[in-house]
Each structure stands twice: as C-alpha cells, then as structure tokens.
Backbone as numpy.savetxt, mean C-alpha at the origin, in Angstrom:
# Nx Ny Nz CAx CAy CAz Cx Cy Cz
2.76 -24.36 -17.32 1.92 -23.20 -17.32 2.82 -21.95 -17.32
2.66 -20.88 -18.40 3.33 -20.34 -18.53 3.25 -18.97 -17.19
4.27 -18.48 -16.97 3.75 -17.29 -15.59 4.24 -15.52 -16.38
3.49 -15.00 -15.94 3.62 -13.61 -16.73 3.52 -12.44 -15.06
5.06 -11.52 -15.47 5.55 -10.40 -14.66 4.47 -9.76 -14.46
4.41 -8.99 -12.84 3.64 -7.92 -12.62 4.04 -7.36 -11.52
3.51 -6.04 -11.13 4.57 -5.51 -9.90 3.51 -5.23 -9.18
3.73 -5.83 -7.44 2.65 -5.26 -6.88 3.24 -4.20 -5.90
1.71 -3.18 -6.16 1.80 -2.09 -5.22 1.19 -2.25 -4.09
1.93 -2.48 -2.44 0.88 -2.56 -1.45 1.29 -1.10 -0.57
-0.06 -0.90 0.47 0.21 0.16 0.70 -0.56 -0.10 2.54
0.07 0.27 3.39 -0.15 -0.27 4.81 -1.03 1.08 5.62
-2.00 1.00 6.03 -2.94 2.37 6.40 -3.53 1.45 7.68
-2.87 2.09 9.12 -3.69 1.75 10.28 -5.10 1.64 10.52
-5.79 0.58 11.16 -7.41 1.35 11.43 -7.25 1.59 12.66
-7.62 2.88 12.49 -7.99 3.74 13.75 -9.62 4.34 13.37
-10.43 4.63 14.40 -11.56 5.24 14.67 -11.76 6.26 14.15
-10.54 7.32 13.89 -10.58 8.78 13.37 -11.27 8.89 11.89
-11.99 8.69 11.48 -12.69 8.92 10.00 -12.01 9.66 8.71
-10.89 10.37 9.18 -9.84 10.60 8.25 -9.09 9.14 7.56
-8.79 8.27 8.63 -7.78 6.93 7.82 -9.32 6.11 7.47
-10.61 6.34 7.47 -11.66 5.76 6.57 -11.75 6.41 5.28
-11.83 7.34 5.37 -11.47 8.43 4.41 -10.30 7.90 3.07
-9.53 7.87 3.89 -7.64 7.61 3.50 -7.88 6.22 2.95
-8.94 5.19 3.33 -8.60 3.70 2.73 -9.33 3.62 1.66
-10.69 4.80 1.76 -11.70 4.51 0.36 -10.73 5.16 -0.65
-10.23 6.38 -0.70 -9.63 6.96 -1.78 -8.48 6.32 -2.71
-7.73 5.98 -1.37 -6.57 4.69 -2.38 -7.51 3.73 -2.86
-8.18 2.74 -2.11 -8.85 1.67 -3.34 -9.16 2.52 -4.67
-10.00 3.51 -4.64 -10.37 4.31 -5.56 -9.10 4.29 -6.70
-8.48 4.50 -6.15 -7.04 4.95 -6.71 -6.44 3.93 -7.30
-6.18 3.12 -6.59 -5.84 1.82 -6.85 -6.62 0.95 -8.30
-7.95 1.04 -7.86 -8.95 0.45 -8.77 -8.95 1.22 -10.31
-9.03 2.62 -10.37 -9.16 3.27 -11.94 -7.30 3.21 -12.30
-6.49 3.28 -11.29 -5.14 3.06 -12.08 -4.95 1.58 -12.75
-5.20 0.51 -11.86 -4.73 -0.80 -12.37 -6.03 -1.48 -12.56
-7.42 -1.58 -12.12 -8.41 -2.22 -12.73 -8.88 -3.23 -11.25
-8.53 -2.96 -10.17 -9.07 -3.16 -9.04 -8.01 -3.14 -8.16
-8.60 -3.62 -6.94 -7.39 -3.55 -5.72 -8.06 -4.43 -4.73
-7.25 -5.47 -3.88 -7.68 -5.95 -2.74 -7.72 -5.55 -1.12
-8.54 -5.29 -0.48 -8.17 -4.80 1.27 -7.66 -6.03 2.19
-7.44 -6.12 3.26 -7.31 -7.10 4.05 -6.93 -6.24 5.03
-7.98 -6.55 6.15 -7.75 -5.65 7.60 -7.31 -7.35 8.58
-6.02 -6.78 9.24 -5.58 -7.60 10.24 -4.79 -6.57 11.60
-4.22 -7.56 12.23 -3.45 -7.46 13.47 -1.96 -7.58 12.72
-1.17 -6.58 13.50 0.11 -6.67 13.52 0.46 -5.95 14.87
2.12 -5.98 14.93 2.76 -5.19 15.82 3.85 -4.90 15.32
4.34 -3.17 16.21 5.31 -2.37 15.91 5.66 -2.23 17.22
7.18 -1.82 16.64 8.06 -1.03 17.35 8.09 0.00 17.90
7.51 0.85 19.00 7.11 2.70 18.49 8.57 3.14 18.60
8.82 4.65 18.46 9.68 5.41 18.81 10.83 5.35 19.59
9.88 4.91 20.75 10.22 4.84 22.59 10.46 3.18 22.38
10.54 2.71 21.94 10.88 1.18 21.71 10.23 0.63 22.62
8.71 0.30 22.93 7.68 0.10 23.25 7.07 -1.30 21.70
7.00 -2.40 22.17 6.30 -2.88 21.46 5.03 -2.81 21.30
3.79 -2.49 20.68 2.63 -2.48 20.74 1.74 -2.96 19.68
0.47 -3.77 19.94 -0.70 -4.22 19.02 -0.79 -3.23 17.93
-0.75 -3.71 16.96 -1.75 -2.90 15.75 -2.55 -3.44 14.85
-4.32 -2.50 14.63 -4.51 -3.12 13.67 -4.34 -2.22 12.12
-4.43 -2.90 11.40 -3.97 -2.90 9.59 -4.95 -2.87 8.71
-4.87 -2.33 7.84 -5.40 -2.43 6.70 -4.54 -2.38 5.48
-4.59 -3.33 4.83 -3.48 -3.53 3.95 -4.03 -3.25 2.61
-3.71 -2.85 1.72 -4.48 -2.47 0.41 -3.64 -2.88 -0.51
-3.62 -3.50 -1.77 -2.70 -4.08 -2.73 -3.38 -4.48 -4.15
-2.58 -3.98 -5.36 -2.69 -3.93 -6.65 -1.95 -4.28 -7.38
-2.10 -5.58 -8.31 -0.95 -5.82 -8.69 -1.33 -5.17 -10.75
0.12 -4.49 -10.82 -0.22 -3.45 -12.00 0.13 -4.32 -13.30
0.55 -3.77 -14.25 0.72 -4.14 -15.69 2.37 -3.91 -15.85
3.03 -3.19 -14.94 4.13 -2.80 -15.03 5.61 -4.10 -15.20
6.55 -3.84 -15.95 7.54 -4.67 -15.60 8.78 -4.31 -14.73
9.15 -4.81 -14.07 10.58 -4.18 -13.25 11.11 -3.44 -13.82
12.01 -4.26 -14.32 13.19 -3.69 -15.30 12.79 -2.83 -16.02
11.95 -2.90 -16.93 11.36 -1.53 -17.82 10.44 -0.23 -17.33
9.67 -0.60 -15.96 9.03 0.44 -16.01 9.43 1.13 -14.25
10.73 0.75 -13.63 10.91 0.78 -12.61 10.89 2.33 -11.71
11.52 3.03 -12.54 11.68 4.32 -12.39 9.74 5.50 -11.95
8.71 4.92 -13.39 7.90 4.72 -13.09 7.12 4.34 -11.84
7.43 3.07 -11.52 6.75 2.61 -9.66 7.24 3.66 -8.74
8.81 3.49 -9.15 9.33 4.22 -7.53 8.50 5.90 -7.20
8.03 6.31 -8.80 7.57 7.66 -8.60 5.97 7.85 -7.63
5.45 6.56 -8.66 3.99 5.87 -8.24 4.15 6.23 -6.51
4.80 4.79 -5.87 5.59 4.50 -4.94 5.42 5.96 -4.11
6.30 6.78 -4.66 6.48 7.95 -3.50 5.26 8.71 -3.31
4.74 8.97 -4.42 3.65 9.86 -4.41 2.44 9.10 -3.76
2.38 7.91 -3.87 0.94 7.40 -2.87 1.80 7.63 -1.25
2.79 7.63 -1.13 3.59 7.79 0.64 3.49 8.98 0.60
3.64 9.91 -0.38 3.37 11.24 0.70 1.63 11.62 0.55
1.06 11.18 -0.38 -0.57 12.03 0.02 -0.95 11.39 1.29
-0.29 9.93 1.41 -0.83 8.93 2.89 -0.05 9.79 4.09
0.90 10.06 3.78 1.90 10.93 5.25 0.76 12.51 5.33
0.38 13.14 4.30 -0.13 14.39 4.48 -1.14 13.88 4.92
-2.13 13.47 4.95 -3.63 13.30 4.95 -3.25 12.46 7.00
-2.52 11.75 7.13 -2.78 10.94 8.19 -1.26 11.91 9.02
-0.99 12.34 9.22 -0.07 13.42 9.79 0.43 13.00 11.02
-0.45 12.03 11.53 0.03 12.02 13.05 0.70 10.46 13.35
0.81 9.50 12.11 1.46 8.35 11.83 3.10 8.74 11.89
3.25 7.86 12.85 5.32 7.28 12.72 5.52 7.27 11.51
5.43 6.45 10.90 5.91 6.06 9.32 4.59 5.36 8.41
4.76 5.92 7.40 3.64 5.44 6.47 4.85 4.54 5.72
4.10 3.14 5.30 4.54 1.79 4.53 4.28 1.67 2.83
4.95 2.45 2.01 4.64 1.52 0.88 5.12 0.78 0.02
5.40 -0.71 -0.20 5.56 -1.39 -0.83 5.62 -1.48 -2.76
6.71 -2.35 -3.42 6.53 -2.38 -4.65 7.62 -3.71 -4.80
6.66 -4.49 -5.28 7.78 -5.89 -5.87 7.43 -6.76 -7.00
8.41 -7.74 -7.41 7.75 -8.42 -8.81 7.08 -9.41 -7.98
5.57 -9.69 -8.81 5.38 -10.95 -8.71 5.14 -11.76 -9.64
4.52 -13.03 -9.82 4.76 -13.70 -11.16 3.32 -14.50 -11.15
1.78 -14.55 -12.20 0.85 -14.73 -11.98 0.82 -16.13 -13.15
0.62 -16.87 -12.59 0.27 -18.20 -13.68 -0.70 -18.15 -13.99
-0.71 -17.89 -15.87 -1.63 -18.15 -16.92 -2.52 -18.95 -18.02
C-alpha cells in the first residue's frame, strides 16, 4: 500500500473556563478547517512544569490538521504558518506560560 507525505499542524490551547480560550478553540478549527479541509479536537489531561517548578494537572485541548504540504518543498511555508498561528494564540490568551505549536511529517496509507 502505497503511503503519501503530509505535514501535520497541531496546536495545544488549555481549557480553562474563561470564554476567551472557547473563543480561541472555535476560531483555529475555523482556521484550520477552510485552510486544509478540516481539523480534529481532542480535549485531555496533561501536566506541566510551571515557572516556579511546581508540577501541576492540566487540561488540553489539542487541535490538529494534517495539510497538503511537503517538508522539504514547502517547509519555509509551515514554519511561517507555524509562527503566525503561535502568536495570534499568545495575543488572544496573554496570560499563558507558553503557547505549543507543532509541525511534522506524517505518512497516510492510500
């Protein structure tokens, strides 16, 4: 079975109660969905590190798209993608440690 390149974009957005990061998760799918032709959510549990080196619970919402793009050829491309979904997520959610976003090959059997 032959497998064909694709790069996925994931993008890591806390759930918190504040209606801004509800806000913040519809717009990326949005985003996600008219750039590449849909996007998947998955809300879980994780844990971080804070600041103060405090381990603590978190929960997640993970959002991920895998695009049309190839590494090697369109790389320069993602990383721009890439930055620009991390900073509208850093402006909009302001009071987050670090905003997460992800970009890697994956390989989809056809």
């Amino acid at each position: 079975m032959p497998l064909s390149e694709k790069v996925r974009i994931e993008i890591f957005i806390p759930d918190l109660p504040d209606p801004v990061y509800g806000g913040m998760l519809d717009k990326l799918g949005s985003d996600l969905t008219y750039a590449f032709g849909g996007c998947t959510f998955i809300s879980g549990r994780s844990k971080y590190r804070s600041s103060n080196g405090l381990i603590l619970p978190d929960k997640v919402h993970l959002l991920f798209s895998d695009t049309p793009f190839l590494w090697i050829r369109d790389r320069l491309l993602i990383e721009l993608y890439a930055d620009r979904m991390r900073t509208v997520v850093k402006r909009a959610l302001a009071r987050e440690e670090s905003i997460l976003v992800t970009a890697y090959r994956v390989s989809h059997a056809e």
